[in-house]
N, C-alpha and C positions, 0 to 999 in steps of 0.2 A: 708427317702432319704439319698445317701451316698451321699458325697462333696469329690471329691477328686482333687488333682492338680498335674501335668507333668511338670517338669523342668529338663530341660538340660537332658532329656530321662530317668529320675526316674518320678515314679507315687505311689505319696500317698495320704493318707486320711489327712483329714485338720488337726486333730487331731496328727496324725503323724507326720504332720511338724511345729507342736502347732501354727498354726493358729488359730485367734479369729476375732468376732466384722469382719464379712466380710461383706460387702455391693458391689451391684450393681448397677451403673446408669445409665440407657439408655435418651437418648434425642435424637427428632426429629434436624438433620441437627446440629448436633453435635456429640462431644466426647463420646465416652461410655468409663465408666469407675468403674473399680473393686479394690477396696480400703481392707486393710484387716490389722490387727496387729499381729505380731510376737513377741509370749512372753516364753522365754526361760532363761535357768541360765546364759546365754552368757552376759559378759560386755557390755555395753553401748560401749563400745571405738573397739570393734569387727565389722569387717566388716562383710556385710550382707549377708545373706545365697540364696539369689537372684541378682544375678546381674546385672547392671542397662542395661538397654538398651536387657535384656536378654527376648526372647518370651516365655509366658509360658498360659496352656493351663488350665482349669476348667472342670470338666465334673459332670454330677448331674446323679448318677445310667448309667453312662456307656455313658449319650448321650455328646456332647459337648455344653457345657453352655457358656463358654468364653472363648477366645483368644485376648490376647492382648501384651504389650511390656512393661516389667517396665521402667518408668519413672523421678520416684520421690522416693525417699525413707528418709523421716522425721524419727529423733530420737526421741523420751519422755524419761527423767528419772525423779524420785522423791527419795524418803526414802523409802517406799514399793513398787516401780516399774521399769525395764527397760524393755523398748522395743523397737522396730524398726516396722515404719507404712510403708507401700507398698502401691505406688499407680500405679494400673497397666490401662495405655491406649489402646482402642480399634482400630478399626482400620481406624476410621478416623482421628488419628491423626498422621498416612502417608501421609493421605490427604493433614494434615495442613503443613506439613512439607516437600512435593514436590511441586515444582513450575510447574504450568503449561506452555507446549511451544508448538505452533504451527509452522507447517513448511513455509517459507516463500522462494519466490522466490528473487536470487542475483546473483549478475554475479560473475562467475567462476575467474576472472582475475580481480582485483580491480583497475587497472591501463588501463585497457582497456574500452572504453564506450561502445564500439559493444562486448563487450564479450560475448559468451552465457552462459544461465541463470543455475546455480545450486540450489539446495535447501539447505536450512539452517533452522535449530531450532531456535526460539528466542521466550523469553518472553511477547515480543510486540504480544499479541490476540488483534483476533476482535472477540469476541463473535457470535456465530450464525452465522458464514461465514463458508462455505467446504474451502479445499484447491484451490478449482479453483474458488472462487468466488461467487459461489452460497448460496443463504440460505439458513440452516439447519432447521429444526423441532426442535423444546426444547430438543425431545428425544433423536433424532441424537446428537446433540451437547454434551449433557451428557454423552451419552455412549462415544463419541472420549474420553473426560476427563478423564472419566473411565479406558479407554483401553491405555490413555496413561500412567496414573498409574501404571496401571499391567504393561504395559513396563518399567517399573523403579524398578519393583520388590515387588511391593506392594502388599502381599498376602492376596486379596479379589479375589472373582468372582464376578460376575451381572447380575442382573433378567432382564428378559425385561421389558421395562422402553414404558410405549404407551402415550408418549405425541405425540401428532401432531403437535399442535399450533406452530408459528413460531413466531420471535420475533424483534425488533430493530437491528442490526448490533452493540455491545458494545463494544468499542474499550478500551484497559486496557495494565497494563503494572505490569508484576510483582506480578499476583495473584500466593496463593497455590491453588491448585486443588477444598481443599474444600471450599474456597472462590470464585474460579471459579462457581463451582455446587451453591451454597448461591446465590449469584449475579442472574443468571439463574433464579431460584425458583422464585425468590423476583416477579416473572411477575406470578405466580401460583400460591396466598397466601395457598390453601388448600394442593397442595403437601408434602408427607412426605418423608423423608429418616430413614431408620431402617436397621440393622445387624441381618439377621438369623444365625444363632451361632453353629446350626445343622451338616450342610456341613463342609467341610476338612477345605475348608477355609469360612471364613463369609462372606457371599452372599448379598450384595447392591441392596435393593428394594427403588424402588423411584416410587411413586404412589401418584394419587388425591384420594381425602376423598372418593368418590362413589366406589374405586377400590380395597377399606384398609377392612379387616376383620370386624365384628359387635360383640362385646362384650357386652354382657349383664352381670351386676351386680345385688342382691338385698340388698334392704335395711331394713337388719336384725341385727341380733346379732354380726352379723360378722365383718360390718363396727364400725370402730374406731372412725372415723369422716370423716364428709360431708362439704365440704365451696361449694357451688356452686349460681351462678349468673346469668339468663339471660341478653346478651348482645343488649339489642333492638336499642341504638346507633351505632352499627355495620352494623344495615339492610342494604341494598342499594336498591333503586330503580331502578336503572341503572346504566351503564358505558358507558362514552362516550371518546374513544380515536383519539385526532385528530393528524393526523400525516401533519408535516408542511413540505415541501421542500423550498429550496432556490435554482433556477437554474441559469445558466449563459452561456452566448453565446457571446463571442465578448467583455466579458467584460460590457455587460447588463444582468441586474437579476430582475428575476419577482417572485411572492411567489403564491405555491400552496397548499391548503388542503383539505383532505382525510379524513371522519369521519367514526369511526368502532363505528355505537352503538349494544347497546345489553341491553334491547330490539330494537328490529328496530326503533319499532314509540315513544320512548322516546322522553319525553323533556326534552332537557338539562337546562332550566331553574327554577328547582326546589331544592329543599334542598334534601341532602341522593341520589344526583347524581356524582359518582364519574368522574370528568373529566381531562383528563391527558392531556397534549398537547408533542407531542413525535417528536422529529427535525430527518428525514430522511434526508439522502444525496440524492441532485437532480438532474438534469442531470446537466453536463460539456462541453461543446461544445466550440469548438475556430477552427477559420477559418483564413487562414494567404491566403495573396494575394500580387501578383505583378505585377505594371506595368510595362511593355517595348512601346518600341519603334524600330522600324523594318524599316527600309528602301530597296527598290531594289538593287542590286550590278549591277552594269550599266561600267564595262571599257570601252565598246565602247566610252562615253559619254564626250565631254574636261570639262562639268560642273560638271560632278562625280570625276572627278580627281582633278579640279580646289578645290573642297569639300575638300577634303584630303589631297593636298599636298600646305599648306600655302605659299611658293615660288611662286605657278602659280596664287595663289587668284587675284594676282594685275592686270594682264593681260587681253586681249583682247581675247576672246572665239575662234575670226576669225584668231589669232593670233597662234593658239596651234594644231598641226596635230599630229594623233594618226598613229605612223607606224606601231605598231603592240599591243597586250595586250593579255593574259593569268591568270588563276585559276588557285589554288589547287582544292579547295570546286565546288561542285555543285548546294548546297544549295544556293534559289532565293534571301534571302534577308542578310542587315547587322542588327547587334545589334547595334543601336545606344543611346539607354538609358535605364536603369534599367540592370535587372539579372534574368536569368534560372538559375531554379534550377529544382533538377531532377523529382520532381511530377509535372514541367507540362508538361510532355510527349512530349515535342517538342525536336525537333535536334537541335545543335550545336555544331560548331567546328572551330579548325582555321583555316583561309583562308589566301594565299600569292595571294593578286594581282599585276601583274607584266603587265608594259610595257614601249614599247621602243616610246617618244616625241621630235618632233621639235617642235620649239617656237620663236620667235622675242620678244627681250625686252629691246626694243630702242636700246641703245647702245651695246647690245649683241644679236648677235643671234646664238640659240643652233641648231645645225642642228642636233644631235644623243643624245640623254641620256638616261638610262633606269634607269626609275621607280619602287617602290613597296611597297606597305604597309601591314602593318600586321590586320588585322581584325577579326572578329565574326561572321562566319556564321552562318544561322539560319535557319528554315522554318518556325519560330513563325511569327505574325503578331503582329502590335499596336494593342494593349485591354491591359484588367488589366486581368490580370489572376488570380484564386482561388480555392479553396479546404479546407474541414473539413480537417482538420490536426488533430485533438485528440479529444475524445470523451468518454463519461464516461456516461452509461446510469444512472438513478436516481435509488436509494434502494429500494427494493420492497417493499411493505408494507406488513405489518405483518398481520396475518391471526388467528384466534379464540381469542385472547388476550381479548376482551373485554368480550365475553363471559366467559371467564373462570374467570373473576373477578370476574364478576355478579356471578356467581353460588356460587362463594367461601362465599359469603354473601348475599345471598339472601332469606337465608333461618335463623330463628332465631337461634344463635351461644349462647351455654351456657360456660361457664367459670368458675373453680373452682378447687378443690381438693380435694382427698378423700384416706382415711388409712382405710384398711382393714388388718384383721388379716387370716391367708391363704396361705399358699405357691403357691394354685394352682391358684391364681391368676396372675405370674407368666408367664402362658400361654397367657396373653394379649400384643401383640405388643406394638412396638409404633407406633402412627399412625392409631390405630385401634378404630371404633367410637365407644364411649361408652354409653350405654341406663342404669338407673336406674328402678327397678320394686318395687311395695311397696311403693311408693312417690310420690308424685304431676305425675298427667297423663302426664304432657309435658313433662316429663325425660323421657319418655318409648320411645319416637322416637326421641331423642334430637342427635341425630348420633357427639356426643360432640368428637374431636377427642382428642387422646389423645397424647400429646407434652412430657411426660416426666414420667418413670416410674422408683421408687429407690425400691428396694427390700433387705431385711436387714434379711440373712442367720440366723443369732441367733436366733431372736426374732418371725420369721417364718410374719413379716409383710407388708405390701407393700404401696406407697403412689405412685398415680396418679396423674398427674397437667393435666388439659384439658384446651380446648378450644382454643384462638386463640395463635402459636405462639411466644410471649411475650419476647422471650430470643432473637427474630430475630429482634427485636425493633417493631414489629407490633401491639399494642397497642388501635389506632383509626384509625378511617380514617385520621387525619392528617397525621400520619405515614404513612397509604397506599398510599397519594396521593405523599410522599417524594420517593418514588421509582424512577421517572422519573427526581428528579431535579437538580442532578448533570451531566446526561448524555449528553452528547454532540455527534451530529452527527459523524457516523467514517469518518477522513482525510486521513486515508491510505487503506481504503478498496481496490482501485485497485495497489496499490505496492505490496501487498505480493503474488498473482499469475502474475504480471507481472515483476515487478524489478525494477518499475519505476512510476513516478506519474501519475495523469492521465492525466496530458500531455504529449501527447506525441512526443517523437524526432521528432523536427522542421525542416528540411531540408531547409536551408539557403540557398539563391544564391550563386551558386558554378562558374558562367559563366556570367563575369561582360563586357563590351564595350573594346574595346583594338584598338590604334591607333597607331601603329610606323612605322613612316616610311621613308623610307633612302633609295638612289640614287645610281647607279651604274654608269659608267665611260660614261663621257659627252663629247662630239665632236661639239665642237664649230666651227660657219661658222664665224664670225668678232666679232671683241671686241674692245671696244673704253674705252681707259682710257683720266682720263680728271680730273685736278688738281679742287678742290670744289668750291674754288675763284677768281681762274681765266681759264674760260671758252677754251678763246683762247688759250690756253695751252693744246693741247689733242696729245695722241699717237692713232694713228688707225692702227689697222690690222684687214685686212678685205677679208678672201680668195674667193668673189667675183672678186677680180678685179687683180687676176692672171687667166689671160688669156689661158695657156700653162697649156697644161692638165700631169699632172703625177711631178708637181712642185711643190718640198717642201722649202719651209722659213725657217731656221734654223741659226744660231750660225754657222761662216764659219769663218776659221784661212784667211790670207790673208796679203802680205808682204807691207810694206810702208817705206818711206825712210822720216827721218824725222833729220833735220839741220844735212842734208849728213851721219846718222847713219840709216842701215837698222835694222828696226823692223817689228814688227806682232801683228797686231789686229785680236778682231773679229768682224764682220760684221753681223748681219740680210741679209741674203743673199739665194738666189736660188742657184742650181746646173746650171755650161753655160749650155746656149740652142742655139743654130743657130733658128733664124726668118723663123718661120712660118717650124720650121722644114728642112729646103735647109744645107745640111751638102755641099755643094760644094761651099759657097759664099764664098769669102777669104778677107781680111782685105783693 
C-alpha cells in the first residue's frame, strides 16, 4: 500500500514529507482523529511544516483514507531526537465547535407588542420540535442538525439516516451540533455514527446495530489478543416508559399517565425492567370572564333621570315634566357595572342623552333647563361573560422509544477488545457488528458492535473496542436509566413558532361605565331666598304673579329727590304698562 498525503495542493508520499508512527482513530459519536510524527534535521524552535488549523487530506493507493484539520501540534526534543507530533481532527470536531441554532419566531419591532413576527436564530433549541411546532422523527431532527452544519460551511455530506421513532420535546441552550446529535442518540443506546472517508468530502452515517455492516473475524494466527466478556447484566426484560403531564385550566391542575411498554404485556414489577418516567408538557387552558351589568336607557322616564342627575334625586316624581328628550346611540341599554371588552362580540358606544325639564323644588321652580349625560351604550345584557382566551395543547407523546431500547438489550451484548495484525482489517467500520469464528459458538452471531477502531500504519496493526458504548457514559443500566433524569418538560415550546407564551394576549376591558353629566341654561319661573336663621326674613320672586303678559322685572335707573338733592336709583321694576292694556286712561 502507498500512504500518501495533500497539503496546501502538494501530494506526497509519507516518506517524502518524512512522516512516521502515523495512527488512525475512529470512534462511534466522536472525534476521529490522525495522529503522526514529523522527524527531520529541522530545529525544534522551527515552525511547523503544516499549519494549524490547515485541512489536509490522506489517501491509501489513490482512494481517500482521511480528511481532517490540524489541530494540535506537540514538540518532543531529547539528545538523539527532534521532532514535531500532528494531531490532525476529523470532521466531527466542526461539530464540536459550531453551535447549533434554531429559527425562532420574534417581533419585528421590539418596542411594539402588536408588531409582526420575524424570525430569528438563537441558541435556545427544543430538541425534536419542527419550526412550526410539530414533532420531528429522531431522523428528521438529525438531519436539520446536520444541514445546519453544512450551512456553516462544514465539509461533510449525509447518508440517509431511517430513524422514525420520535422523542420528548428537549429543551437546551447552547449545545455544539455534536452534542446536539449525542443528546438525540442517548434515546437509541444501539445507534452509531461513523465518517466514510471515500467521497470528496466524508459522508455522516448514523444507523442502528441491525442496519450497520457484519464483520466477521477469525481466531487465528492473526489475532494479537482477545479480551472479550459477555454482558448478561445488560439483558432487559422490558421497557416501560411513562410519560407524565401536568395540565392546567383556570389555574386547576390535574396529572395524567401514558405507559409505552415493549413488550406490551410486561410487567413492570420485576427486576431487568427498565422504567423511565418522562415529564410531557400538558395542556394549558385559561379562561378569562366578565361580569356587566346593563340597564334599559328609558329618557322618557323622570325615574331614569331622577337616576342620573343627583340634583333631581330629592324631589317628587309628580314634581318633574319631561318637555322634550333625545340620543346619539340607538343601542337598547346602559353599561352600568363591569367592562366590554372586545371578545365579547357585543356593541358599544358613547351615548349623549339630552333633555329639556320643569320641576318645582319648594322654594324654586324651574320652568325650562336642559339636561344631559354622557353614557355607555350597549346591546350586552347582565350575565358574566366568557371565553378560552389561550390555549396550548399537551406534547404528544413519543412513539417507538421503548421499543428501541428493548431491542438495544435484549439480546445478549459482548464487550471486549481485540489487536489483530492486518491492514485489511481496516475495512471494518465503525459501528459494524462483529462475529468471531474459531472460538466459543456464541461469538459467531454475537453482532458485538464495534465503538472504536485505532489502526497503527507502521506496524500494519489494528485494535477494536466493542460492545456497549462506554465513552458515552453507558456502562449499566444505572447509566441507561440516567438519560431521562435531568430533563425537564419544554417551557417554551409554544414561543418560538408564535413569539409569545402560551398565554395568550389577554384583551382587557377597553369600555368601562362612564357618567357625566352637566346642565344647559335653566329658566326659572320663582325663586325664594330666605336668610337660614331667620325664616321671616325672605325675598321672593316669583313670575307667577305678574299678571301682564310680555313683563320683564329688571334693574330700572329711576330719579328721586332726596333732602332736596335729585338723584338716581335702581329699582326692581317692570317696563309702564296702562291697566288691563287701556292706552287712553289719563292720570
Amino acid at each position: 500500500m502507498e500512504w500518501t498525503l495533500t497539503y496546501n495542493g502538494v501530494t506526497q508520499t509519507f516518506a517524502q514529507w518524512g512522516i512516521g508512527d502515523a495512527r488512525r482513530q475512529r470512534i462511534n459519536q466522536g472525534r476521529d482523529v490522525l495522529t503522526f510524527r514529523h522527524v527531520s534535521p529541522r530545529a525544534l524552535t522551527d515552525g511547523p511544516i503544516f499549519a494549524p488549523l490547515a485541512p489536509i487530506r490522506v489517501y491509501c493507493d489513490e482512494a481517500q483514507w482521511f480528511l481532517g484539520v490540524v489541530t494540535e501540534i506537540p514538540s518532543h526534543g531529547d539528545g538523539s531526537d527532534e521532532s514535531k507530533y500532528y494531531k490532525v481532527s476529523g470532521p466531527w470536531w466542526y461539530l464540536e465547535t459550531t453551535i447549533y441554532q434554531q429559527p425562532w419566531a420574534i417581533a419585528a419591532d421590539p418596542d411594539d407588542p402588536d408588531s409582526p413576527l420575524t424570525t430569528a436564530y438563537k441558541s435556545h433549541v427544543i430538541l425534536g420540535q419542527s419550526a412550526d411546532g410539530e414533532m420531528l422523527s429522531i431522523g428528521t431532527q438529525l438531519i436539520d442538525i446536520v444541514t445546519y452544519a453544512m450551512t456553516c460551511g462544514i465539509p461533510i455530506a449525509l447518508a440517509d439516516i431511517n430513524l422514525s421513532q420520535t422523542m420528548p420535546f428537549d429543551e437546551c441552550k447552547d449545545l455544539s451540533c455534536a452534542e446536539a446529535i449525542q443528546r438525540i442518540l442517548r434515546w437509541i443506546p444501539d445507534a452509531v455514527t461513523r465518517f466514510d472517508y471515500v467521497t470528496p468530502w466524508p459522508t455522516l452515517h448514523i444507523a442502528r446495530r441491525q442496519e450497520t455492516p457484519s464483520f466477521t473475524c477469525a481466531v487465528d494466527s492473526t489475532l494479537h489478543s482477545l479480551s472479550i466478556s459477555p454482558r448478561y447484566d445488560l439483558l432487559l426484560q422490558g421497557v416501560a416508559i411513562k410519560y407524565e403531564r401536568v395540565h392546567s385550566t383556570n389555574g386547576r391542575t390535574w396529572r395524567t399517565l401514558e405507559i409505552d411498554r415493549y413488550p406490551a404485556n410486561i410487567s413492570e414489577q420485576q427486576p431487568r425492567v427498565l422504567i423511565l418516567t418522562v415529564e410531557l408538557a400538558g395542556t394549558q387552558g385559561q379562561y378569562i370572564s366578565q361580569t356587566i351589568k346593563a340597564e334599559t336607557i328609558d329618557p322618557a322616564s323622570v325615574l331614569w333621570w331622577q337616576d342620573h342627575l343627583p340634583a333631581l334625586a330629592s324631589l317628587d316624581p309628580s314634581d318633574i315634566t319631561i318637555l322634550s328628550y333625545g340620543r346619539d346611540s340607538t343601542l337598547p341599554r346602559e353599561l352600568r357595572d363591569g367592562g366590554i371588552a372586545n371578545w365579547m362580540d357585543v356593541s358599544v358606544e358613547t351615548d349623549i342623552v339630552r333633555a329639556t325639564l320643569a320641576y318645582e323644588d319648594g322654594a324654586m321652580g324651574v320652568a325650562q333647563q336642559e339636561v344631559a349625560v354622557k353614557i355607555k351604550a350597549t346591546d350586552a345584557i347582565s350575565q358574566t361573560y366568557a371565553r378560552l382566551s389561550s390555549f396550548a395543547g399537551a406534547e404528544e407523546t413519543p412513539t417507538g422509544l421503548a421499543r428501541a431500547i428493548y431491542e438495544s438489550f435484549s439480546e445478549l451484548t459482548f464487550e471486549g477488545t481485540l489487536q489483530i495484525l492486518g491492514e485489511e482489517i481496516a475495512l471494518a467500520p465503525v459501528g459494524a457488528r462483529l462475529n468471531l469464528t474459531d472460538g466459543d459458538t456464541s461469538w459467531e452471531t454475537m453482532d458485538a458492535q464495534i465503538q472504536e477502531c485505532t489502526e497503527h500504519l507502521d506496524s500494519g496493526t489494528v485494535r477494536l473496542r466493542f460492545g456497549p458504548p462506554k465513552h458515552l457514559g453507558l456502562k449499566d443500566l444505572i447509566q441507561l436509566s440516567r438519560v431521562n433524569r435531568r430533563r425537564e418538560a419544554p417551557r417554551s415550546m409554544y414561543i418560538r413558532t408564535k413569539g409569545e407564551g402560551s398565554d395568550e394576549h389577554i384583551d382587557q376591558a377597553q369600555e368601562m361605565p362612564r357618567e357625566n353629566t352637566h346642565t344647559g341654561p335653566t329658566t326659572y319661573s320663582h325663586l325664594l331666598l330666605a336668610d337660614g336663621t331667620d325664616d321671616t326674613r325672605q325675598i321672593a320672586l316669583d313670575t307667577r304673579q305678574i299678571g301682564v303678559t310680555g313683563l320683564i322685572l329688571q334693574p330700572r335707573e329711576e330719579d328721586v329727590c332726596e333732602n332736596g338733592i335729585l338723584k338716581k336709583r335702581l329699582t326692581l321694576a317692570s317696563q309702564p304698562y296702562t291697566p288691563n292694556g287701556d292706552e287712553t286712561q289719563t292720570p
